[in-house]
ZAFI-680404 format. One line per field, with one value per atom (N, C-alpha, C): residue number from 1; atom name; x negated, y, z negated. Coordinates in Angstrom, 1 decimal, padded with zeros to 4 digits. Layout:
<nodes>
resi = [NUM_...]
name = [CA_...]
x = [X_...]
y = [Y_...]
z = [Z_...]
</nodes>
This chain:
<nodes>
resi = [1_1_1_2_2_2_3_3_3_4_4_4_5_5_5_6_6_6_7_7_7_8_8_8_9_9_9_10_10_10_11_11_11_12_12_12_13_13_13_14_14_14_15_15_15_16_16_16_17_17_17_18_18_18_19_19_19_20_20_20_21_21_21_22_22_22_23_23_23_24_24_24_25_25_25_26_26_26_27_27_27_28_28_28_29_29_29_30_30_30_31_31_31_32_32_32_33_33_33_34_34_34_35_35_35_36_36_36_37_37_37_38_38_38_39_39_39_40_40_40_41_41_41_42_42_42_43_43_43_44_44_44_45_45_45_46_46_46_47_47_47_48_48_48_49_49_49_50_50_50_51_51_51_52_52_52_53_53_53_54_54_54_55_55_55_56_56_56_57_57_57_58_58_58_59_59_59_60_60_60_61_61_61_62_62_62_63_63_63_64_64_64_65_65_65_66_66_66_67_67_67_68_68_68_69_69_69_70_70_70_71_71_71_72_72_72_73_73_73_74_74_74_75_75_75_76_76_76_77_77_77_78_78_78_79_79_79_80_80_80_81_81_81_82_82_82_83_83_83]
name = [N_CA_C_N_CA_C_N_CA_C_N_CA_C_N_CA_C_N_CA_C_N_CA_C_N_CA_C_N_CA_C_N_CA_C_N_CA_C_N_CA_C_N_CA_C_N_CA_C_N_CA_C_N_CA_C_N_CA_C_N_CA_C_N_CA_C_N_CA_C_N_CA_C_N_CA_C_N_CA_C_N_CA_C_N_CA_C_N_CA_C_N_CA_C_N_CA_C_N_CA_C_N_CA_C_N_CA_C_N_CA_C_N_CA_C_N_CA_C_N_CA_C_N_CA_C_N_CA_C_N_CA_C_N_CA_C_N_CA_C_N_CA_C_N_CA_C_N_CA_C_N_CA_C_N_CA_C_N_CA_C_N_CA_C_N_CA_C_N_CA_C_N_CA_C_N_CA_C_N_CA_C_N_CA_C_N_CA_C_N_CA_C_N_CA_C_N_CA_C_N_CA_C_N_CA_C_N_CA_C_N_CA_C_N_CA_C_N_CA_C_N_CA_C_N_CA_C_N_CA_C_N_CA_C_N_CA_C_N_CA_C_N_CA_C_N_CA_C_N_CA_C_N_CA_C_N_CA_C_N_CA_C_N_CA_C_N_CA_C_N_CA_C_N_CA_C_N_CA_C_N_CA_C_N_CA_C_N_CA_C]
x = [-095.4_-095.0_-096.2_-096.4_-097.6_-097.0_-098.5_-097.5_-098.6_-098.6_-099.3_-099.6_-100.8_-100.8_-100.1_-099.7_-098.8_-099.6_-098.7_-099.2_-100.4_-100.0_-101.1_-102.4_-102.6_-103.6_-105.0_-105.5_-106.6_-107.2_-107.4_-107.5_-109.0_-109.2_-110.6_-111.9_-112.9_-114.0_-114.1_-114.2_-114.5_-115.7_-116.6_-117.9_-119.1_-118.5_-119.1_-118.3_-118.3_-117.0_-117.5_-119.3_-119.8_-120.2_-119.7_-119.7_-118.7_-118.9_-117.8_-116.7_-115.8_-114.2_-113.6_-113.0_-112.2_-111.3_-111.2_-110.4_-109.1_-108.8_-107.4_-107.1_-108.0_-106.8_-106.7_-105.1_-104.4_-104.8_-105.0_-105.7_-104.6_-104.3_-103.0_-103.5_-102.9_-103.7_-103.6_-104.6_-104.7_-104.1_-104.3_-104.0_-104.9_-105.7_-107.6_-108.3_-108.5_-109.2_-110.6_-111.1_-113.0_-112.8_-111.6_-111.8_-110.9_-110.3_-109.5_-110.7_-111.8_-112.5_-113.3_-114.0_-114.5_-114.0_-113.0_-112.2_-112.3_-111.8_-112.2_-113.2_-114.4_-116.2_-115.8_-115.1_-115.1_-115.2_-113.7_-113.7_-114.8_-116.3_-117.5_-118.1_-117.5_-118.1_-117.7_-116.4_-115.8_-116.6_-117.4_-118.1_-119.8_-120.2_-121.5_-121.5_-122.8_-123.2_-123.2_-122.7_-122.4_-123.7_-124.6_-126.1_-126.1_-125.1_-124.7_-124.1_-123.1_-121.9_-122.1_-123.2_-123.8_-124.2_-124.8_-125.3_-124.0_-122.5_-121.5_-120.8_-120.7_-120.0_-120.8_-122.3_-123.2_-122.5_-122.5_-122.0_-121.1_-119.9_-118.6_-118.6_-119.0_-119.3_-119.6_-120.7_-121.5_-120.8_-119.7_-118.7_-117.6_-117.5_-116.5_-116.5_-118.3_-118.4_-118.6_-118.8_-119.2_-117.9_-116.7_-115.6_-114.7_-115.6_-115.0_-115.6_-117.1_-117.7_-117.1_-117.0_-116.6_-115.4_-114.8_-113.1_-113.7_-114.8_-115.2_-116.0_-116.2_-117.1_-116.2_-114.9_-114.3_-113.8_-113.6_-113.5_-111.9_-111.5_-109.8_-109.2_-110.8_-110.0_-110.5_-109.8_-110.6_-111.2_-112.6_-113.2_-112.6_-112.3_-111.7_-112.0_-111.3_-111.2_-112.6_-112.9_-114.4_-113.3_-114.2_-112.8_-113.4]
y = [029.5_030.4_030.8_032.5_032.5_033.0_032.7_033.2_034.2_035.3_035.9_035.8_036.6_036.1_037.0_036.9_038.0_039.3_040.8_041.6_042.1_041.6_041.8_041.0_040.1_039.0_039.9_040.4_041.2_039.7_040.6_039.2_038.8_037.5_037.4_037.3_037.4_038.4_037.0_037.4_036.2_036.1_036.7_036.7_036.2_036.4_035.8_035.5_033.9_033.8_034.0_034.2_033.7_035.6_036.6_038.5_038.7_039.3_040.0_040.5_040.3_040.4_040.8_041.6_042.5_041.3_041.8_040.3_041.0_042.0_042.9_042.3_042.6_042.1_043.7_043.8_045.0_045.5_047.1_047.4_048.5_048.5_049.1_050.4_051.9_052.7_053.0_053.3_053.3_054.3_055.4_057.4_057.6_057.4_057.4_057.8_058.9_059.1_058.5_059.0_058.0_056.7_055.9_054.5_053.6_055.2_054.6_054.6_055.6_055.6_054.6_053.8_052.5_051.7_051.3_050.1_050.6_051.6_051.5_051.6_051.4_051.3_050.1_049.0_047.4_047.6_047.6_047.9_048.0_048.8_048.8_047.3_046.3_044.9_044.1_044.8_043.8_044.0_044.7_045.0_044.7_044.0_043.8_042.3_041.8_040.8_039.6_038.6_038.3_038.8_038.5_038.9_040.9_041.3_042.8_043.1_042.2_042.1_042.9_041.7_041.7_043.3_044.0_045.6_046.5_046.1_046.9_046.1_045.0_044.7_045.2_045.0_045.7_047.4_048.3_049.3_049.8_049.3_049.4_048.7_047.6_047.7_048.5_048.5_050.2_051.2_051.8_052.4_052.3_051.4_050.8_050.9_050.1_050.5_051.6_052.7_054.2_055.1_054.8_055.2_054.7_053.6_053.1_053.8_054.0_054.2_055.8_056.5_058.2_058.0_057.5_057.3_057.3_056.2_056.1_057.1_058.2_059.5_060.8_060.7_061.6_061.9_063.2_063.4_063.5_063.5_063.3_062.1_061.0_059.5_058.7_058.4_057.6_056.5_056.2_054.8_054.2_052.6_052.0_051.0_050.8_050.2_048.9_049.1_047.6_046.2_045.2_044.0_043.0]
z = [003.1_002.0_001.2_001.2_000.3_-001.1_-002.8_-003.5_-004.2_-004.7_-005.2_-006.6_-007.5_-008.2_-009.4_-010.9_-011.0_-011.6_-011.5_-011.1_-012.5_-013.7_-014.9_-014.8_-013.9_-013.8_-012.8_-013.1_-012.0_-011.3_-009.6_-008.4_-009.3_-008.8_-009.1_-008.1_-008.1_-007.1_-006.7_-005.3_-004.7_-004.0_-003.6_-003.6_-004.2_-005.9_-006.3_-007.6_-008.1_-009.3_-010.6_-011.0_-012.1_-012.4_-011.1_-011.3_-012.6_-013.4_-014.4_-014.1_-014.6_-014.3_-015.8_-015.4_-016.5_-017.7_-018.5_-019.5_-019.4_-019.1_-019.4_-020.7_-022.0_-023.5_-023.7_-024.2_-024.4_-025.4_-025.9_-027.0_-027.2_-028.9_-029.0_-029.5_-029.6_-030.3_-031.7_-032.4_-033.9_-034.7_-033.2_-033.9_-034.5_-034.5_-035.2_-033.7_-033.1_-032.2_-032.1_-033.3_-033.3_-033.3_-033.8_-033.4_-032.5_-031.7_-030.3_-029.2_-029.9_-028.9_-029.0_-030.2_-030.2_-029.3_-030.1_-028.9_-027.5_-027.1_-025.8_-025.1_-025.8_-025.6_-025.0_-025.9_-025.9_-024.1_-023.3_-021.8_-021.1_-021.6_-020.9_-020.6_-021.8_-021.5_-020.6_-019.7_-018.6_-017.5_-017.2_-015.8_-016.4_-017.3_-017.7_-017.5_-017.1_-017.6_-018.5_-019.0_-021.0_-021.5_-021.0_-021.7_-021.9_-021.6_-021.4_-023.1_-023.1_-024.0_-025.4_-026.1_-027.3_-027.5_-026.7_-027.1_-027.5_-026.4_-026.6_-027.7_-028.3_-029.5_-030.5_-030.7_-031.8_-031.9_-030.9_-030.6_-031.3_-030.7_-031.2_-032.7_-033.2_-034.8_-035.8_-035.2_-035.9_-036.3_-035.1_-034.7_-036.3_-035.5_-036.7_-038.2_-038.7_-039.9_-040.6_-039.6_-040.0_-040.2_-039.4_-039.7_-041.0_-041.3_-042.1_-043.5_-043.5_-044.6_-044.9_-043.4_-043.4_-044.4_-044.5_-045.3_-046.9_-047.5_-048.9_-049.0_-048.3_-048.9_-048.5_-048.2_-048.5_-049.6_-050.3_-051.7_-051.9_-050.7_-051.2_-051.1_-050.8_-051.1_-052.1_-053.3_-054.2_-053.7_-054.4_-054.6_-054.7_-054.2_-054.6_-056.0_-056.6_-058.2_-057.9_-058.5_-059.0_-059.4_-058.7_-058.8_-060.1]
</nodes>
């Protein structure tokens, strides 16, 4: 009897086990096009290296913090209150 493995689980490379392999973690969408498209930068890090990794998380942060900053210099969003 053979059993397979189930169908969300990508096979893993058998040639070589220590090659990069996709993580499949689900990324949900934001409706923020510039930071749907971040996140899905992340996906570039399943076929790299780990020593790969670090440049696409730096990346996508950057990413991140700039969309975030674009939001406090728009003039139809208030500053937020001083704490």
């Amino acid at each position: 009897m053979s059993e397979s493995a189930p169908a969300s689980v990508p096979p893993a490379p058998e040639s070589d086990p220590a090659a990069p392999a996709p993580l499949a973690v689900p990324r949900t969408p934001t409706g923020d096009a510039g930071v749907d498209a971040r996140l899905a930068r992340l996906a570039d890090a399943d076929h790299l290296p780990t020593g790969g990794h670090l440049g696409v998380y730096e990346d996508v942060h950057r990413g991140l913090r700039d969309a975030l900053d674009a939001l406090d210099a728009r003039p139809d969003h208030p500053a937020p209150a001083p704490r």
